[in-house]
C-alpha positions as CSV (number, residue, x, y, z in Angstrom):
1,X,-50.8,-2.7,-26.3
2,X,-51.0,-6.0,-24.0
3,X,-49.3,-6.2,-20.9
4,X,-46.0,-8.4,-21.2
5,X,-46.4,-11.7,-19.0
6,X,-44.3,-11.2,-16.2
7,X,-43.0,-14.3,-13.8
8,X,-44.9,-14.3,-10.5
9,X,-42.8,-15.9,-7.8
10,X,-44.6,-16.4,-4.0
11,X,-42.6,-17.3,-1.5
12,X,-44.7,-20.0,0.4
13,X,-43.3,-22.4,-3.0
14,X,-41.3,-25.3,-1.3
15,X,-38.8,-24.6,-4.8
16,X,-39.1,-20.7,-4.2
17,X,-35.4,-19.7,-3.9
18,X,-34.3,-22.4,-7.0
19,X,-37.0,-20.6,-8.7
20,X,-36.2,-17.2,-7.8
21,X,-32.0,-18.9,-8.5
22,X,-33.2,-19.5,-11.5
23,X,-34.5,-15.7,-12.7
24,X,-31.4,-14.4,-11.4
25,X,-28.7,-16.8,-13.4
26,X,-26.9,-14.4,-16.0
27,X,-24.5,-15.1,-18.1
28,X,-23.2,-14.2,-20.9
29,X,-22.6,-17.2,-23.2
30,X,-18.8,-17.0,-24.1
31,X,-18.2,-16.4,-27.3
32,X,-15.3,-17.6,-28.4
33,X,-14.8,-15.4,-31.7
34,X,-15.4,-12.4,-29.5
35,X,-12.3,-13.5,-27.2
36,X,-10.1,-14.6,-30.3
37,X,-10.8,-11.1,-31.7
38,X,-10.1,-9.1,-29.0
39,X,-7.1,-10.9,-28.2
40,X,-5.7,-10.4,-31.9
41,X,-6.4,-6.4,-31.3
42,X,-5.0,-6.3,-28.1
43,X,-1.8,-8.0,-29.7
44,X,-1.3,-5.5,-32.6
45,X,-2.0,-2.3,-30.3
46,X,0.5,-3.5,-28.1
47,X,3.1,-4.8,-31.1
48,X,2.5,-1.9,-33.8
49,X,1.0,1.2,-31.8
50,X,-1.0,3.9,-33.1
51,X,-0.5,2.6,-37.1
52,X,-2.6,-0.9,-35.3
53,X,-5.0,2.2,-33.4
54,X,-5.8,3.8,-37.2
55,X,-6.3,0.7,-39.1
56,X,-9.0,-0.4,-36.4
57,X,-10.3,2.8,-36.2
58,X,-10.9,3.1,-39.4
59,X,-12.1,-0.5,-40.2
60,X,-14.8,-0.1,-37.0
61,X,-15.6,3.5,-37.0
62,X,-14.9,4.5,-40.2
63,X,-13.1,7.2,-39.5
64,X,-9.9,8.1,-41.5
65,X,-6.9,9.8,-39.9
66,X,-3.4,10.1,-40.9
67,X,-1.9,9.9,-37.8
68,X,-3.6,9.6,-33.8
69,X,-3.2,13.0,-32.8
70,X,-5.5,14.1,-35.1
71,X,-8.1,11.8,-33.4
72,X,-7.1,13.5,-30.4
73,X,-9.8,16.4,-29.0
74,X,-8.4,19.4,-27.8
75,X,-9.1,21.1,-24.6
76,X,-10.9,24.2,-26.6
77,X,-13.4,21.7,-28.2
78,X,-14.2,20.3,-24.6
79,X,-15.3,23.8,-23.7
80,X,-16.4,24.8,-27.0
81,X,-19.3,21.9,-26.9
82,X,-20.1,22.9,-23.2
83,X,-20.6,26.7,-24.0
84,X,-22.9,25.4,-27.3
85,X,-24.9,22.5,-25.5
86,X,-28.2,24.4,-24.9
87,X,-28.2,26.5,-21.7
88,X,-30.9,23.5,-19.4
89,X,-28.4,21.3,-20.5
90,X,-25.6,22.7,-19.0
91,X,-27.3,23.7,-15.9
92,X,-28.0,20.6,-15.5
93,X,-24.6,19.1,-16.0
94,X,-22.8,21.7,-13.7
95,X,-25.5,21.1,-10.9
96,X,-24.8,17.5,-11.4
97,X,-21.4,17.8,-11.3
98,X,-21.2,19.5,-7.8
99,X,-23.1,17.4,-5.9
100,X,-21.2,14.3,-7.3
101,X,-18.1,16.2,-6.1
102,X,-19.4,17.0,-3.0
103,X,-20.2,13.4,-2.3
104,X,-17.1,12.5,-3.4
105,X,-15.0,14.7,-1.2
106,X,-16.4,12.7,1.9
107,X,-14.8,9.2,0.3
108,X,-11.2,10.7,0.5
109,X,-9.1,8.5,2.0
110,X,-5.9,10.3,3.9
111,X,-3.0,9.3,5.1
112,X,-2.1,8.1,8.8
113,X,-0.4,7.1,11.3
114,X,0.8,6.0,15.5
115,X,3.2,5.8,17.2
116,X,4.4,3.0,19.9
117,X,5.7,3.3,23.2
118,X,9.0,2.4,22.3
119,X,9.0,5.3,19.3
120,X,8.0,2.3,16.3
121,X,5.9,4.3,13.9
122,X,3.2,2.4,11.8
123,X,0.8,3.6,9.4
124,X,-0.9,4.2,6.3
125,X,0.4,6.6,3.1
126,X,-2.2,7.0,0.7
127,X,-1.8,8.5,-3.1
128,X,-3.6,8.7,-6.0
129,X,-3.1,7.2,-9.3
130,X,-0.5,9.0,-11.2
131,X,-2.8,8.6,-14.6
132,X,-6.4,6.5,-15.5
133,X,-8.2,5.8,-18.6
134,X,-11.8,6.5,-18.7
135,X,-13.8,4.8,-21.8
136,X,-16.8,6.4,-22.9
137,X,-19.6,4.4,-25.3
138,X,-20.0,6.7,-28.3
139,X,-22.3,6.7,-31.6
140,X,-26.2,5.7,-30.0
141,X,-25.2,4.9,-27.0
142,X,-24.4,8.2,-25.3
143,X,-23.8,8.8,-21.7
144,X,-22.8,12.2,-20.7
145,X,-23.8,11.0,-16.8
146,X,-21.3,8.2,-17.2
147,X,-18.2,10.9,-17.5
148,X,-19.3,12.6,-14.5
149,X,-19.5,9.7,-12.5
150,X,-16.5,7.9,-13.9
151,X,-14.1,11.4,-14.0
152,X,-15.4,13.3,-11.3
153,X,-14.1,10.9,-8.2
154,X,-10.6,10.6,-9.9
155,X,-10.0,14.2,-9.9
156,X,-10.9,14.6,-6.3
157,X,-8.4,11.2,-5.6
158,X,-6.2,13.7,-7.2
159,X,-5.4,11.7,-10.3
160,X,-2.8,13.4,-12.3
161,X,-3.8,12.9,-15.3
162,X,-7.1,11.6,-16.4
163,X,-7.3,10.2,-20.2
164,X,-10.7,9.4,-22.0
165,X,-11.3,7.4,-25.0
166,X,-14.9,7.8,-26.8
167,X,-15.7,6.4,-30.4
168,X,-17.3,8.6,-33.0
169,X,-18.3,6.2,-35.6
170,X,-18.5,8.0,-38.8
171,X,-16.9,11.0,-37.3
172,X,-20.3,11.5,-35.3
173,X,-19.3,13.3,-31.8
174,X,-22.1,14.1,-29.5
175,X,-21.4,17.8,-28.1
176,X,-23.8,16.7,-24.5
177,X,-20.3,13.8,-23.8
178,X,-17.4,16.4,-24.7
179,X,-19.5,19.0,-22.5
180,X,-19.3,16.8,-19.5
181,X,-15.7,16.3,-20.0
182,X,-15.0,19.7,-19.8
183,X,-17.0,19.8,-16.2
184,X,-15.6,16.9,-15.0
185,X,-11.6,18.3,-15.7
186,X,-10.8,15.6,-17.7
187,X,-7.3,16.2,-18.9
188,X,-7.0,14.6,-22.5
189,X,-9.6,12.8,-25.0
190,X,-8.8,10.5,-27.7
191,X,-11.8,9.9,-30.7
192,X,-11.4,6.3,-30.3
193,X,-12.8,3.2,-29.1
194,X,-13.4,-0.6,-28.4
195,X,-11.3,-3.1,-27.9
196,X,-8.4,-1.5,-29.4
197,X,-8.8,2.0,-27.0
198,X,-8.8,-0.2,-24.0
199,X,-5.2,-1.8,-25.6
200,X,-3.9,1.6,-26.1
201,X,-4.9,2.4,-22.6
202,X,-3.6,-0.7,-21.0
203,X,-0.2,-0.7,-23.0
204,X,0.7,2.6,-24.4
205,X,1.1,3.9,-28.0
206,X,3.3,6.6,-29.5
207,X,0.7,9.0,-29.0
208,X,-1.8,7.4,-26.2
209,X,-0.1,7.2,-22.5
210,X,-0.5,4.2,-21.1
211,X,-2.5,4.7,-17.7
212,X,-2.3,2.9,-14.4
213,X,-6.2,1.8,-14.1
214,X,-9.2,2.0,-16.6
215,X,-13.0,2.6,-15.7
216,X,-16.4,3.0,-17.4
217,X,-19.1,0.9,-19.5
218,X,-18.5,-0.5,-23.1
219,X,-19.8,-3.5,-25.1
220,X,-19.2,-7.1,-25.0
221,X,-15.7,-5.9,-26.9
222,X,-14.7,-3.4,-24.3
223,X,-15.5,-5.9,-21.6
224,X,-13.9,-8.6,-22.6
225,X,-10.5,-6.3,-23.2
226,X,-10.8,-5.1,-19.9
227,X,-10.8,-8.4,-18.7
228,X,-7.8,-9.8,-20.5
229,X,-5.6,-6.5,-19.8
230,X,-6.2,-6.8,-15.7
231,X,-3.3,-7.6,-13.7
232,X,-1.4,-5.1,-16.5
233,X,-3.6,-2.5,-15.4
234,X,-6.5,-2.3,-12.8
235,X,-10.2,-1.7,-13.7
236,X,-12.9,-1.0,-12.2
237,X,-15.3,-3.8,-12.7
238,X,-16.8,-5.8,-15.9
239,X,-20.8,-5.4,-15.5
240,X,-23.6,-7.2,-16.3
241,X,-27.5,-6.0,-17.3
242,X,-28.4,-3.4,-15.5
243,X,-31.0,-4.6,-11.9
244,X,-33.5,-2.6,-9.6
245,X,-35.3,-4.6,-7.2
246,X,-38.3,-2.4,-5.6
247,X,-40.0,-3.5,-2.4
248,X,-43.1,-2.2,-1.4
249,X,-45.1,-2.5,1.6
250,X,-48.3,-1.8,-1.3
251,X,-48.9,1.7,0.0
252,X,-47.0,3.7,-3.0
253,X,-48.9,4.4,-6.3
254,X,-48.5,1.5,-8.3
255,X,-48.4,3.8,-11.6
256,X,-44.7,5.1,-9.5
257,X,-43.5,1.8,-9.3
258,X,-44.2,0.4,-12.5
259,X,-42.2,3.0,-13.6
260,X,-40.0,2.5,-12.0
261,X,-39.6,-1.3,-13.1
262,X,-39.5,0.5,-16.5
263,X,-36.2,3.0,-15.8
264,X,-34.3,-0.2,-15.9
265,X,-36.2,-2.3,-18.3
266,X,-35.6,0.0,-21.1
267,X,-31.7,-0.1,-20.7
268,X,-31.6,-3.6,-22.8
269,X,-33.0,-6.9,-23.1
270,X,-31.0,-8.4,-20.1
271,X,-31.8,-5.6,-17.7
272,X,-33.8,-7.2,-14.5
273,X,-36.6,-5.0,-12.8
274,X,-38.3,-7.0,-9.5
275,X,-41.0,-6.0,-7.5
276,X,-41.1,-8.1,-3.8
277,X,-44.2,-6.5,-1.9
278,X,-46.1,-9.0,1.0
279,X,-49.4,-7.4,-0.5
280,X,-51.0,-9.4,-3.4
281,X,-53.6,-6.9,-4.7
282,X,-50.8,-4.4,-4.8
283,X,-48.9,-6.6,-7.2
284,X,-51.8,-7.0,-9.3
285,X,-52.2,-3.0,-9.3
286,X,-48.6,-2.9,-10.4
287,X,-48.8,-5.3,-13.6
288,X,-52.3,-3.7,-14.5
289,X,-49.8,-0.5,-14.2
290,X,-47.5,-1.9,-16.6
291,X,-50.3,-2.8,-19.2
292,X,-51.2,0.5,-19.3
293,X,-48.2,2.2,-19.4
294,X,-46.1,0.9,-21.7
295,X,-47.5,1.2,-24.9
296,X,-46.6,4.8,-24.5
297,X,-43.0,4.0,-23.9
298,X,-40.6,5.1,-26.8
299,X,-38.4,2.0,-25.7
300,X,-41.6,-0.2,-25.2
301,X,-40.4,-3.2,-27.5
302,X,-37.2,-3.2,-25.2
303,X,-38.8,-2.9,-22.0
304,X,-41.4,-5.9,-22.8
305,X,-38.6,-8.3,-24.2
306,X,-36.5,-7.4,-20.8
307,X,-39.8,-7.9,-18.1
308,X,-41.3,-11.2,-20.1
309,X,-37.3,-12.7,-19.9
310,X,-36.0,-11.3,-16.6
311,X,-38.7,-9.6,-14.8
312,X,-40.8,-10.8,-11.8
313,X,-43.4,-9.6,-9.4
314,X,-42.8,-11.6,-5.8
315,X,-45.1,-12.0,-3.1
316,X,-43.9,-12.6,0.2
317,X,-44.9,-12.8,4.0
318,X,-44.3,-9.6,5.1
319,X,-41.4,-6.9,5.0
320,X,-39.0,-8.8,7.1
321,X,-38.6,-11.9,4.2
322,X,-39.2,-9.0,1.9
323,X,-35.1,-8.4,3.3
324,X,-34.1,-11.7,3.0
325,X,-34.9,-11.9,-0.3
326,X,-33.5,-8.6,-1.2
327,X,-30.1,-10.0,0.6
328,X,-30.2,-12.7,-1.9
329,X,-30.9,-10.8,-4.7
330,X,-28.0,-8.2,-3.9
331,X,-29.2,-5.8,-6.4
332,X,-27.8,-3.4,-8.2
333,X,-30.4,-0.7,-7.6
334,X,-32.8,-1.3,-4.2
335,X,-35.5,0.5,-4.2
336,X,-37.1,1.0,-0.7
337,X,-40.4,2.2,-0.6
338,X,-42.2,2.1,2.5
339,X,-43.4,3.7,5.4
340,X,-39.9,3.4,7.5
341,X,-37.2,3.2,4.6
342,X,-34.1,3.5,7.4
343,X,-35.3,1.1,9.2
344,X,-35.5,-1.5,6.4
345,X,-32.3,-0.3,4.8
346,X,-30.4,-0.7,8.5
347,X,-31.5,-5.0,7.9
348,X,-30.1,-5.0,4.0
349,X,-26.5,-5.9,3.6
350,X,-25.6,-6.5,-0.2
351,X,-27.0,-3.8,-2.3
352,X,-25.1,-1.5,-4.6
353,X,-27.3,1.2,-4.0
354,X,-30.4,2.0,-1.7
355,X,-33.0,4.1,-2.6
356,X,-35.6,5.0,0.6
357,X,-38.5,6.7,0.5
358,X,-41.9,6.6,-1.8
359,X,-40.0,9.6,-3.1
360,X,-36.8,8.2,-4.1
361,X,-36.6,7.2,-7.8
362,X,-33.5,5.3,-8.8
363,X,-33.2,7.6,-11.6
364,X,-32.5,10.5,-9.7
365,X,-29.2,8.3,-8.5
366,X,-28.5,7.7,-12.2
367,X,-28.0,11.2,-13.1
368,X,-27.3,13.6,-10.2
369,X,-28.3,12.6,-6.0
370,X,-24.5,12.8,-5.8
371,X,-23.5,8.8,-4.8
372,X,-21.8,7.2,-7.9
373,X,-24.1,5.3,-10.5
374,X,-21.2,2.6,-11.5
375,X,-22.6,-0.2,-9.5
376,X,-22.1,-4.1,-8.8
377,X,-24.5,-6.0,-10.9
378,X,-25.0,-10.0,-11.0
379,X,-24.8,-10.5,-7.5
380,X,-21.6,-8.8,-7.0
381,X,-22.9,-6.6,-4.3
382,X,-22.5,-9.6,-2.1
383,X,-18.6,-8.6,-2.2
384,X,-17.9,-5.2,-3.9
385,X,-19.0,-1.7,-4.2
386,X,-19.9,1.1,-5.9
387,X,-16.9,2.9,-7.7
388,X,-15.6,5.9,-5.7
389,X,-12.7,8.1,-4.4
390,X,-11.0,5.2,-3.3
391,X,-10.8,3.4,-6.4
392,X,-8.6,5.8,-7.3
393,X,-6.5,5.8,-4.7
394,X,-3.7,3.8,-3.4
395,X,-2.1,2.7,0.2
396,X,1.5,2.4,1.2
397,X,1.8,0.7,4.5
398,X,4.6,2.7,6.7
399,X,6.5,0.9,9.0
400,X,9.6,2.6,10.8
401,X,10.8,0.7,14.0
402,X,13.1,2.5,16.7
403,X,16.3,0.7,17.8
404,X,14.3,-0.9,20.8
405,X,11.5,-1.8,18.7
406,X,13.5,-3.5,16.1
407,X,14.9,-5.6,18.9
408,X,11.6,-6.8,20.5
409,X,10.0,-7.3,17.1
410,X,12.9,-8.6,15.9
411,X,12.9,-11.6,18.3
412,X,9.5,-12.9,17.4
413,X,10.2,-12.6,13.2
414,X,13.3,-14.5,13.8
415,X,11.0,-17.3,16.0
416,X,8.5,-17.2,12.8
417,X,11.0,-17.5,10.1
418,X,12.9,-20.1,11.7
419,X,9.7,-22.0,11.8
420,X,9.0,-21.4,8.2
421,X,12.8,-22.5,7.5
422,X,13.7,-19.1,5.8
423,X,16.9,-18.6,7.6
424,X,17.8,-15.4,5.9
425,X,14.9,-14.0,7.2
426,X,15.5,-14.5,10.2
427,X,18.9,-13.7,10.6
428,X,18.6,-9.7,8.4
429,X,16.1,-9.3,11.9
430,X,18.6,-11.0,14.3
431,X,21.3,-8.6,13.5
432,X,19.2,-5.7,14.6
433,X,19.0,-7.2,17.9
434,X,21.4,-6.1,20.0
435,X,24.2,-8.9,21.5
436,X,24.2,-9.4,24.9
């Protein structure tokens, strides 16, 4: 099998970054019967209720039901599926499991507060969610990891009540999903999906609680539901193709790396895999790596269409623009592998994830290291972060003012809203003032 022709970018160009601008631009073209669909679901889950849930669950997933409790999985199927999931399975899920929680327990936000001289108390009260929805692909796409990462941090928030939603087109349910949902503690699991799960999330059915935020991956339906029920509820993000970007100082085995390049080219068509390394021959290695490799690649069709349309191998000067391009980039997935890792990664300020070390495959963050795999794609790093504890939790600002410090602090509101011309304002602090 021939090597796919992967873009080779050098930074000496004069056009460099509208090239490199160019590779990165992702977007995917609206589709305006997409948004007119969803929007017709989301309107008859949210006017008709679980009769709106069975018709669309039975028109997409073909599955017939008399009513949406039946579509509802009990708790003994959860652990029923994790006691018959073959036993390296399940290790691996419970191992998994516990070092995602134990990374998660250091994200817990708690609750505080000071108090001033003159006995004002100000702080912070901080509670979880009362319920969230997680949606779960189903059918092909399975993604037991995505539970764990998606449930896990809510139950340590101390979420409540933790409702999933997973498809099973044609009744299909895969036992490795419903095993990690027994792990994780989630509390109740519906058989459904698409746009119409996220509706029933968002607004509530008979039989579906509504919840207060929803997380986890879906396609371009799911997505674009999330997007038009924000604001109703919160969500966790809407994500693009899935991004590593892997520099190299050339001194790693260029078999590693290309494979590296392949973990995310095989997710879809869209995904973006970059190398950036200052050393030319080293990027030559690397594609020759590639040739070789992928023919025996299951997903090799996939992982070809993704590098020839998205992929790039980038030479630069040295490491140092090798982090000024990576802080353009702002990856997903940053791969560091060189001879000082720390160092490097001390420099990089807009990655969703950083991998350091020759020994540090992304993959080993996809599935179990412990730090969550739901990251900010497209850019988005530049502003946002990977899904965690706090996502799940909530601040209350506490304010409590003594007599005197209502008087002092009094003074200066009523100066402020006087200048603003809100009058009411500033008299409800005058008359905690004390007269004279």
């Amino acid at each position: 099998m021939s090597a796919p022709r992967i873009r080779r970018l050098d930074s000496r160009d004069v056009d460099f970054y509208a090239q490199l601008d160019a590779l990165l631009a992702w977007e995917e073209a609206a589709d305006q019967q997409v948004e007119q669909t969803v929007r017709e679901i989301l309107g008859e889950v949210r006017r008709r209720g679980d009769a709106a849930l069975l018709e669309y669950t039975r028109r997409f997933d073909r599955v017939q039901a008399d009513s949406v409790a039946q579509l509802e999985i009990a708790p003994q199927r959860l652990q029923q599926a994790l006691e018959s999931v073959p036993a390296d399975q399940r290790q691996a899920l419970e191992r998994a499991a516990g070092r995602i929680r134990a990374y998660a327990q250091h994200q817990k936000l708690e609750s505080w507060s000071y108090t001033e001289a003159d006995g004002t108390l100000l702080g912070q009260q901080v509670a979880p969610l009362d319920r969230a929805g997680l949606y779960v692909p189903g059918g092909k796409a399975a993604y037991p990891s995505s539970v764990l990462m998606n449930a896990i941090p809510a139950k340590v928030a101390g979420v409540a009540e933790l409702v999933m939603v997973v498809p099973t087109p044609d009744g299909v349910v895969n036992e490795l999903v419903l095993a990690a949902a027994a792990v994780a503690g989630v509390d109740r699991v519906f058989a459904i999906g698409g746009a119409q799960a996220v509706a029933a999330l968002a607004y509530g059915t008979e039989t579906v609680p509504a919840v207060d935020k929803i997380v986890g991956p879906g396609n371009i339906y799911v997505a674009t539901a999330k997007g038009m029920v924000f604001g109703r509820v919160g969500i966790d993000m809407i994500a693009g193709p899935s991004e590593i970007l892997v520099v190299c100082d050339g001194r790693t085995d260029p078999d590693w790396i290309a494979m590296d390049l392949f973990s995310q080219a095989e997710h879809d068509e869209d995904a973006q895999s970059i190398l950036v390394s200052p050393d030319a021959d080293f990027l030559d290695a690397v594609a020759d790596s590639i040739g070789r490799q992928l023919g025996d690649m299951p997903r090799a069709d996939i992982i070809r269409a993704s590098l020839t349309a998205r992929g790039a191998l980038i030479r630069v000067r040295d490491l140092e623009q090798a982090v000024e391009v990576a802080n353009h980039i702002a990856p997903e997935h940053l791969e560091l592998s060189v001879e000082e890792p720390q160092r490097l990664a001390a420099s990089i300020r807009h990655a969703g994830a950083i991998f350091m070390g020759r020994y540090t495959a992304e993959a080993l963050g996809d599935y179990c290291a412990g730090p969550n795999h739901v990251l900010p794609t497209s850019r988005t790093a530049r502003f946002s972060s990977p899904l965690g504890v706090y996502d799940f939790q909530k601040r209350s600002s506490l304010i409590q003012c003594s007599a005197a410090g209502a008087a002092d602090l009094g003074t200066t509101a009523s100066v402020l809203a006087r200048g603003e011309g809100l009058v009411a304002h500033a008299r409800s602090a005058e008359y905690r003032i004390p007269k004279k």
